[in-house]
Structures are given as C-alpha cells and as structure tokens.
N, C-alpha and C positions, 0 to 999 in steps of 0.2 A: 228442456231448455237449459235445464243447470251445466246437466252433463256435456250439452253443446258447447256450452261456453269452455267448461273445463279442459274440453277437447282441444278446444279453441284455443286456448292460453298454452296448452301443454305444447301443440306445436309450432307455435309463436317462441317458446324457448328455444325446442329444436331449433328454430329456424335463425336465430337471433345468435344459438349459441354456433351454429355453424358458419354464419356468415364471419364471426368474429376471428374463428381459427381461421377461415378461407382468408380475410386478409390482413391476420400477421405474418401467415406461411405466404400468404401469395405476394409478396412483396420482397421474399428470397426463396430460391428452392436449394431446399439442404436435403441429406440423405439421412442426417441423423436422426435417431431414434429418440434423444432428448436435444435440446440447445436454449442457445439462453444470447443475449446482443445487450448490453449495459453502457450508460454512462459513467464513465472510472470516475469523474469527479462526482456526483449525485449521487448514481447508483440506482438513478430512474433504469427501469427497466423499458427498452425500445423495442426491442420483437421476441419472441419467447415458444417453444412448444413443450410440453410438458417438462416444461422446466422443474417441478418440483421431485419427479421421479427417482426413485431410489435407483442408483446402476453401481457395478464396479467403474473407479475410474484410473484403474491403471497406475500409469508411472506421475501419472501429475498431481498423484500423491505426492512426489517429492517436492512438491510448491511448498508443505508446511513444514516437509522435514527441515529444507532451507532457510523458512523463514525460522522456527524455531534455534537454528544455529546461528543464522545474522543476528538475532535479537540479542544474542552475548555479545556481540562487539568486539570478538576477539580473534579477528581476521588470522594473523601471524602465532596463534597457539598452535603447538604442534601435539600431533598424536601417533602415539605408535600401534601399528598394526596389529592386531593378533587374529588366531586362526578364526577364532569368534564371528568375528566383524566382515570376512573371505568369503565363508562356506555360504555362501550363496547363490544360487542359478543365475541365468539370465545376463542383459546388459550389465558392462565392466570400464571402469577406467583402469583397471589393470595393476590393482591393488596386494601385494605381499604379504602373509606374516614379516613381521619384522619392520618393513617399509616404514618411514618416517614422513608425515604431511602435514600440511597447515589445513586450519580452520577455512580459509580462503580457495586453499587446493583442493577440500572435500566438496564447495558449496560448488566449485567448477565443473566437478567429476562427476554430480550428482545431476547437474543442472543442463550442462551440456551436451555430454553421451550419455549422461541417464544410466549413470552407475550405481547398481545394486547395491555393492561392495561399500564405496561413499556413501550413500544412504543407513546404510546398516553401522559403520565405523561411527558416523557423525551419531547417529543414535543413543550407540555405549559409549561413547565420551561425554555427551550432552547430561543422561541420565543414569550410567553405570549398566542397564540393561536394556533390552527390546519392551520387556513390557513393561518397565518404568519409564520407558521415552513416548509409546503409546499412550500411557496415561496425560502425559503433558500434550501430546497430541491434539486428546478429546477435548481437554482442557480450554486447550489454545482455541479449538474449534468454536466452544459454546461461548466464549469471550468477542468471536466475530460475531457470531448468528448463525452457524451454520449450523441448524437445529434437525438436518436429516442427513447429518455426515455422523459413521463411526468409524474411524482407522483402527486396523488390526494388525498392519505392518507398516515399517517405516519407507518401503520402497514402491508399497504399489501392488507387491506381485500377489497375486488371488490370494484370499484368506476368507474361512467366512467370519462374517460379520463385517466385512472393509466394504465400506458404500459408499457415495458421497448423491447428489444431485447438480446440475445444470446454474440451478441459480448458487448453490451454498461456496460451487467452484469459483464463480465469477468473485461471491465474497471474499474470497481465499486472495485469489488474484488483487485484486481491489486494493486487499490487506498488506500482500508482498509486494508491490509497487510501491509502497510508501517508503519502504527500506532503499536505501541509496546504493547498498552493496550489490543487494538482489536486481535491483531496475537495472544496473549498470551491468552485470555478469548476466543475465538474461536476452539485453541487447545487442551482444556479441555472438557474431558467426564464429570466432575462432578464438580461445586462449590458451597461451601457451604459461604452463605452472611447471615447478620442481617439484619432485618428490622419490623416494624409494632409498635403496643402499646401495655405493651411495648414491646421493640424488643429480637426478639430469632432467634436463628440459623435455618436456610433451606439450604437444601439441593438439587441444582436444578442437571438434569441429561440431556445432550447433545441429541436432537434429529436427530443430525448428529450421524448413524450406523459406517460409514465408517470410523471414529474416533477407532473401536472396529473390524473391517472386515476388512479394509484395510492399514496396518499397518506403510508406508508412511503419509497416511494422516495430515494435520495439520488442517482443516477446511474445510466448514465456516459455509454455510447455510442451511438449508431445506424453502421448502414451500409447502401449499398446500391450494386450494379452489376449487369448484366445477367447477366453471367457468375455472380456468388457469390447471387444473391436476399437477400433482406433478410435481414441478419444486427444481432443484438442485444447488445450487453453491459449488463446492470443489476445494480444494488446495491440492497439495503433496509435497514431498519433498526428494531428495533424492542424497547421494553424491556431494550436492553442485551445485542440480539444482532443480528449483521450477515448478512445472505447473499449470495451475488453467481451471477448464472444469464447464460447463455452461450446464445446458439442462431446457427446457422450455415443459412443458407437454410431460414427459415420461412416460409413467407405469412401467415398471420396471429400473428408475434411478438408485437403488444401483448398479446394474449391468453395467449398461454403462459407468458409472463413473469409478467405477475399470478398464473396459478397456481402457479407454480412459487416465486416469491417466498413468496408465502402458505405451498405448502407449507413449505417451509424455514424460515418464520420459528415456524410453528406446530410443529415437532421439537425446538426448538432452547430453550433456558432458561439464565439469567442466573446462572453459578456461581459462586459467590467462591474463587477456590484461590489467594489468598495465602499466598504460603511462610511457615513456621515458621522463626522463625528459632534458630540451636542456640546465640544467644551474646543477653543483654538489654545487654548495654553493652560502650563497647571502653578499654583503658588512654588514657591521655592523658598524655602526655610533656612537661613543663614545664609541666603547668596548676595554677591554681587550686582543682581537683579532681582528683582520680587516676583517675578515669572518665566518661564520659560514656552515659547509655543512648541506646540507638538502635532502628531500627523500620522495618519496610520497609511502603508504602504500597499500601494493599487492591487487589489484581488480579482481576477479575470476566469471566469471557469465554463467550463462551455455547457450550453442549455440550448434543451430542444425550446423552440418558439412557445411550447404550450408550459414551458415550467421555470420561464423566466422571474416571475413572479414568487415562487415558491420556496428564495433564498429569504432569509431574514439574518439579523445578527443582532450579537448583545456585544454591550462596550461597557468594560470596565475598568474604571482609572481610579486614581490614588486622590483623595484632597490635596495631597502636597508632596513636596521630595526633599530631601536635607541637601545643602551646597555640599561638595561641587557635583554638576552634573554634566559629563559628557555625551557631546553630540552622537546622535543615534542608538542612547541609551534607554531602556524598558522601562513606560512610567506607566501603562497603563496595559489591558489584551481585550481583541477584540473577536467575538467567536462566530463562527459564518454556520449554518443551519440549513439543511434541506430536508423539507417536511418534518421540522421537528431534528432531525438528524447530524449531529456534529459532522461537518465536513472538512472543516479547514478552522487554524488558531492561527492571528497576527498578533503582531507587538504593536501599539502604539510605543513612538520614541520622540525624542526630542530633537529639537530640529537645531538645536547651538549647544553650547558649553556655560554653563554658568560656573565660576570660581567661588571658593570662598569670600565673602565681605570679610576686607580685614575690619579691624578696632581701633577707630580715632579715639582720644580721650578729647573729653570738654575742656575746654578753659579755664574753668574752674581746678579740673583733676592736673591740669599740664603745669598751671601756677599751684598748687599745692606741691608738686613734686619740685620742683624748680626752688621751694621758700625750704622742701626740706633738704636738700642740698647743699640749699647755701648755708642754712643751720649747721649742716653737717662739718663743715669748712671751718666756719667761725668755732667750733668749737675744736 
C-alpha cells in the first residue's frame, strides 16, 4: 500500500511537473534551446524554459561591455587605436591602428554592427587590458545577480569559460536600460559617428531586424557564433509597460521574439502606485512661512494582474528644511519595492518657494536705536 502510494505521488509530480512546462511553452512556440520573457520594470518573470542553463551567449556579451563604458559618463573621450585592440576575428566597425574615436563612437560600433574591434578598444581603455576588463566584467556581473554568468572576453567570441544563462541576460538587459546612453543608442536602426585619420562620417546600421519588423521594439542585442547559434536579447515597449525576452540558440529568433514580446506586453497594464504620502508639508526653519507643502511625483509601472499587489514603498522625509526653499526642491525620497526588490527611487519636493524671513526689530530695540542716535547728535 505504501509503495502504491509512493508510486502514486511520484507520478502526480511527473504529471504536475509536465503539465507546468506544457503551458509556459504552450502559450509561445520558440525554437530556442533556452529563453526567458520578463517584466523590465519588476523583473517578474512571465514565461521561461530553462532559463537557468549555462550556454555561450555570443556577441550580447557586448551588453556589459557597453554598459561598463556608459557607466564612465565620458561619451566625448577619445581613444587611439592600436594594433592591440584590431587583431581580432569576426564582426568590425572598421577600426585602424592609429584611428582616433570617442567613447560614444565605440558604444555605437560595439552596439550596432557588433564590432569586435570596439568591444576590445573599449576594454584597454576602460581597464588597460583584456583581462583586467574581464575582471570588472565578473564584477559588474555579481553586483546585478547574475550568479551563472562568467565572461572571458570582452566581445562575445568563444572562449572557455564565457557562459551566461537566459534569465542572468534578461538581468544584464534590465541593468543597461536604465543608462540613458545605452537605451537611446540601442533604439536606433541607424547612426552615423566620426572617426579614423583623419576622421569622416560612417554610417553604421542596427543588426537588431525587429527594430524594422516589430514596431514596439526599443532594442538591444543580436549575437551569433557557431558554437552558441543565434542568440537574441530584445526589449519592447508599449502603453507604459516595458518587457525584455532573452533566447539562447534559436534558429528562428526573429519569430520568437515577436511572440514573446507580444505576449508580455498583452499580460502586462500601466498601474499608477504612487505612494501616499503620511506628511502634506514639512516645517521650514528660518522662512517666511513655517511650512511648505510637499508631493511626490506619479510612479506608473506596468504589472501583470497577479502582482499588482506586490509593489510596496518606504518614505523618507527630513523633520524640517532651512529657508529658502525652492520650488520643486528635494525635501524628502520615496523608495518603490517589488517583492522586497528596489525598483525605482522618487524625490519628494516641494511644491512653492519659501524666502528667507527677514528681521523686524521690536519697539523697544527700534527706540533704543533711535535715543542712541539722537545721543549721538547731541553730543
């Protein structure tokens, strides 16, 4: 009877655990070998098949290489080429010893046509060498979560030990979206940068399709090597909710990715969960008023139906603020939370201008000044 039972249970898991795959997969049909469909603002996960599996992921390696160079802020630094930074196989934006480029001109070269050469240049200038830029890499990796990624080059192209996963890319993505450089140079089909000796205009073009086929689209990546097969990272966008889908050796990616995007963006709804705030105004220390009201600015993030619920936030504001204060000035910050999870940081500000209080003197002090004056005279 025991054993019956045991049998019993055993293929009740079976059955529970296959009904489970049948409809995350049966809800899109993808070709990939891994994939992953996320909410960019939560980071809830919405469909998934071995998302955690270790693969090569190609050129969209270059997602960190870029974000680790947007994260200097130094768009307009230039770099000069050497043979170092060249001698690389594969995709090119067309890179010289000697050639002179910006920081802004690598992230394009790297990002767009998915240049080796940019990926490697931006490297040795970031960190002096290949594996001193690797190590900020891994760095930069374990600071996201992406606890089953190790990069071994800066471009993507086979090496052993360069692996990433399904869900740790979506983190990646997640992470370079937040950069304003990258979001913006990612969602272009075409940019045209200077560089070389001397320098003349190019014109590089988006080997992300779905920029051009899928009309949500905002990014990001392509990749491709014989070893990993075509792997994809893209973002969409729509109505006020973001998604981002991941696949790892698909052959036909462009397809799966429109489904998958689609799905995601059709679960997903535009919610306003603006905190309440528990204070309408805060003291004001030396103003011309003794308060000032205050207000934190509408937060909207899109959530599936089932995790609307799941946003919380913390508010924290100052007892008081010294005169003067202007309008739409930072008196307090208010922190937005998914599952525990920092998502988003607002300012509360203030909603007028308080001046200094000048200094009336008393009647007393006005006629004491006044009697010494006039002593002053008389004598």
């Amino acid at each position: 009877m025991r054993r019956s039972l045991i049998i019993l249970f055993s293929l009740t898991l079976v059955f529970c655990s296959i009904s489970f795959v049948g409809a995350n997969v049966g809800a899109v049909s993808v070709s990939a070998k891994s994939y992953i469909l996320i909410n960019a603002d939560t980071g809830e996960v919405l469909s998934a098949s071995d998302a955690h599996t270790r693969l090569p992921m190609a050129s969209t390696t270059k997602i960190m290489t870029a974000l680790l160079l947007a994260e200097l802020g130094t768009p307009e630094k230039t770099v000069t080429v050497t043979n170092e930074m060249v001698r690389v196989e594969g995709s090119s934006m067309g890179l010289k010893a000697g050639d002179t480029v910006t920081h802004y001109g690598l992230l394009v070269g790297m990002l767009l046509p998915s240049g080796n050469d940019a990926a490697n240049s931006a490297a040795v200038s970031v960190a002096g060498s290949f594996e001193a830029f690797t190590e900020l890499m891994n760095r930069r990796a374990q600071e996201i979560g992406m606890n089953n990624t190790h990069f071994a080059t800066p471009s993507g192209l086979d090496a052993e030990g360069h692996y990433s996963t399904a869900y740790d890319m979506a983190l990646l993505a997640r992470e370079a979206l937040k950069n304003d450089t990258l979001r913006e140079i990612v969602s272009q089909e075409k940019i045209t940068v200077s560089f070389g000796i001397p320098q003349y205009q190019r014109t590089f073009y988006n080997h992300n399709k779905l920029l051009s086929s899928f009309e949500y689209c905002i990014g990001v990546k392509t990749g491709f090597t014989k070893k990993s097969g075509r792997c994809l990272v893209s973002a969409a966008e729509k109505d006020g909710c973001r998604v981002i889908a991941v696949t790892l050796n698909a052959p036909d990616d462009w397809n799966d990715h429109k489904e998958l995007l689609e799905l995601g963006l059709s679960q997903l709804e535009a919610t306003d969960v603006t905190a309440k705030l528990p204070i309408k105004s805060i003291n004001v220390v030396g103003g011309e008023e003794e308060y000032v009201n205050v207000a934190v600015p509408q937060f909207c993030c899109g959530l599936s139906r089932s995790s609307a619920d799941r946003v919380t936030y913390k508010v924290y504001t100052k007892p008081f603020v010294y005169a003067p204060v202007s309008i739409g000035q930072q008196v307090g910050t208010v922190e937005y939370f998914y599952n525990n999870e920092l998502i988003y940081t607002s300012s509360i500000i203030s909603l007028k201008s308080v001046g200094i209080k000048q200094y009336r003197p008393s009647f007393s002090e006005r006629f004491a000044d006044a009697f010494k004056t006039l002593f002053k005279c008389l004598a």
